[in-house]
C-alpha positions, 0 to 999 in steps of 0.5 A: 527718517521723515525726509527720506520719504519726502526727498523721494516724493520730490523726486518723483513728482519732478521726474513725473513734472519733467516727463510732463514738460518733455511730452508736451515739447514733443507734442508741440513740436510734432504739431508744428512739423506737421503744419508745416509739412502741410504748407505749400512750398513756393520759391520765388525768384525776384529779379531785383529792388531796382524801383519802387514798383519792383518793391511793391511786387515783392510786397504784393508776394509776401502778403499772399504767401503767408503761413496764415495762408497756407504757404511757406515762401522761400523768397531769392533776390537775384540783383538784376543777375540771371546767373542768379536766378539760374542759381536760385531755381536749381536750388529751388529745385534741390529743395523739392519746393511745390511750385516756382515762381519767377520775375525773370530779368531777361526774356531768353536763355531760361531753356535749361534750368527750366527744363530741369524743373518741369523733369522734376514736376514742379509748376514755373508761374512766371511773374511780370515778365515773359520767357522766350522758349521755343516749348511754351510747355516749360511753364504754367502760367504767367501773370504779368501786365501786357507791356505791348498794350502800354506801349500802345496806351502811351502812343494813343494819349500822344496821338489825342494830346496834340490833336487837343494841343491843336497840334497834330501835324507839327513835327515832334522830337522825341527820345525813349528811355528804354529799361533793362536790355532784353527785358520783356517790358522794355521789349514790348513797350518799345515795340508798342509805341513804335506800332503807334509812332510808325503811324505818323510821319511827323513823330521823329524819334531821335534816338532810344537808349536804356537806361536800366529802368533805375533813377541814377541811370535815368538821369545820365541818360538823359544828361547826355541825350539833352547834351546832342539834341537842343530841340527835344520835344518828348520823353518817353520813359519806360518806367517811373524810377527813369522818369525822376532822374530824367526830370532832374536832368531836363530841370538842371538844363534849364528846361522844363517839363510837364503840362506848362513845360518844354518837354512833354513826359511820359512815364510807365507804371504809376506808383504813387510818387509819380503820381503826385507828379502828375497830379501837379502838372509835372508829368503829363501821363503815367500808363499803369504797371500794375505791380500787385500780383501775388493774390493772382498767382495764390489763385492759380496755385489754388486751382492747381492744387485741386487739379484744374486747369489754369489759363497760359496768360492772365493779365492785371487790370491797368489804367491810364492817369493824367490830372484829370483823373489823378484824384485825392481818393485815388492817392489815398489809395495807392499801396505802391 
């Protein structure tokens, strides 16, 4: 007669202890559906993990798209393929994400899909690289660096080093490792040490061949355009992946690079590896590509949210290193 009332008890309290935790499950998750519904929901299209900067732009992404601040990233890897990051915005765009944000591999054929995305309002910022559309209206924004000006920085450090090398009016041969054909840095760093180069009769460029903006492609390049021309004077290599491979190449020929070398090299974007290289002598200029980009597109993506207007263009700030200015404390603070 005792455990009846007991039993009973029990069960109450556990119905009761139950709806308890039931409720405080609900709870739970109602408050962590709506701080989600209150992220901004970006998709960014990565063009690929083809070099150590292309990581570190990637990186630079995932810092400022955190939950902590306020966003909800959905991040694609398009391999270096369009078709992939055609894919990746209608998908982006069937998700009903706030804003897109894309690294495009190419410079054209992006009308389309584009259009498709401004029909459903969503914001494009593009990220590194330019589009070539005929309706700048297709997107925002764009954050990248001025490949047109390093291709320009690197003609003017050529310019000044034979004038120090005493050595301006002596004939140069030089051979360009472009990168990825039809990428918007490849097209302006080419276009902008042409600017610098057609200036001066005395500069031959013997032949300009792409070369993916990869080490392994860097170094086959090189190999074959070290095989055709005997008498090469200066590399010029749009990126720093290329510039490993080529010095391979050049040091497996026999011949040697940098400050006391044969070859003179010059390399784009100075990660920190390469900037070892050139603290030792190795490499004699690397003009910046800076890859840490993410904090300027959250800052755009900011000014949007509270209805401002935002410029067409933003660049990062860049530099140009050589072993004068490639220092300890500058080593000790690269991220990249």
């Amino acid at each position: 007669m005792v455990l009846l009332p007991t039993i009973l008890i029990l069960t109450i309290m556990l119905g009761w202890g139950f709806g308890l935790f039931t409720k405080i499950e609900e709870e739970s998750y109602a408050s962590e559906t709506n701080e989600e519904e209150n992220l901004i929901v970006v998709g960014v299209s990565q063009l690929g993990s083809e070099s150590g900067w292309r990581t570190a732009n990637t990186e630079s992404v995932q810092m400022a798209f955190t939950k902590q601040n306020g966003y909800f990233m959905i991040l694609s890897n398009a391999r270096q393929k369009q078709e992939n990051q055609i894919k990746a915005i209608r998908n982006f765009i069937s998700q009903r994400v706030d804003y897109i944000v894309l690294a495009p591999v190419v410079e054209s054929g992006w009308e389309t899909v584009l259009q498709e995305a401004k029909e459903a309002e969503i914001p494009v910022i593009l990220m590194d690289r330019s589009v070539d559309v005929a309706d700048q209206s297709l997107y925002t924004a764009l954050v990248g660096t001025d490949s047109v000006e390093e291709g320009r920085k690197a003609g003017r450090w050529l310019e000044e080093y034979m004038i120090k090398k005493r050595m301006s009016d002596r004939d140069i041969n030089i051979v360009v490792l472009k990168g990825t054909e039809g990428a918007s840095a490849q097209i302006g760093r080419t276009a902008g040490f042409s600017i610098i180069a057609g200036k001066h009769n005395n500069w031959h460029i013997l032949e300009q061949r792409y070369a993916d903006f990869t080490i392994y492609k860097g170094k086959e390049v090189m190999k074959d355009l070290l095989k055709k021309y005997k008498d090469i004077d200066v590399v010029v290599s749009q990126n720093d992946d290329m510039t490993f491979g080529a010095i391979e190449a050049i040091r497996e020929s026999g011949r040697t690079v940098g400050v006391n070398g044969d070859i003179t090299i010059i390399s784009f974007d100075a990660v920190h590896n390469a900037l070892e290289m050139v603290a030792d002598g190795v490499i004699n200029v690397d003009i910046e590509c800076n890859p840490n980009q993410g904090e300027y597109i959250s800052d755009i993506i900011r000014l949007l949210e509270n209805g401002q207007e935002v410029e067409k263009r933003y660049y990062v700030e860049e530099d140009v290193f050589t072993m004068e200015n490639v220092t300890q404390e500058v080593l000790n603070g690269r991220t990249y």
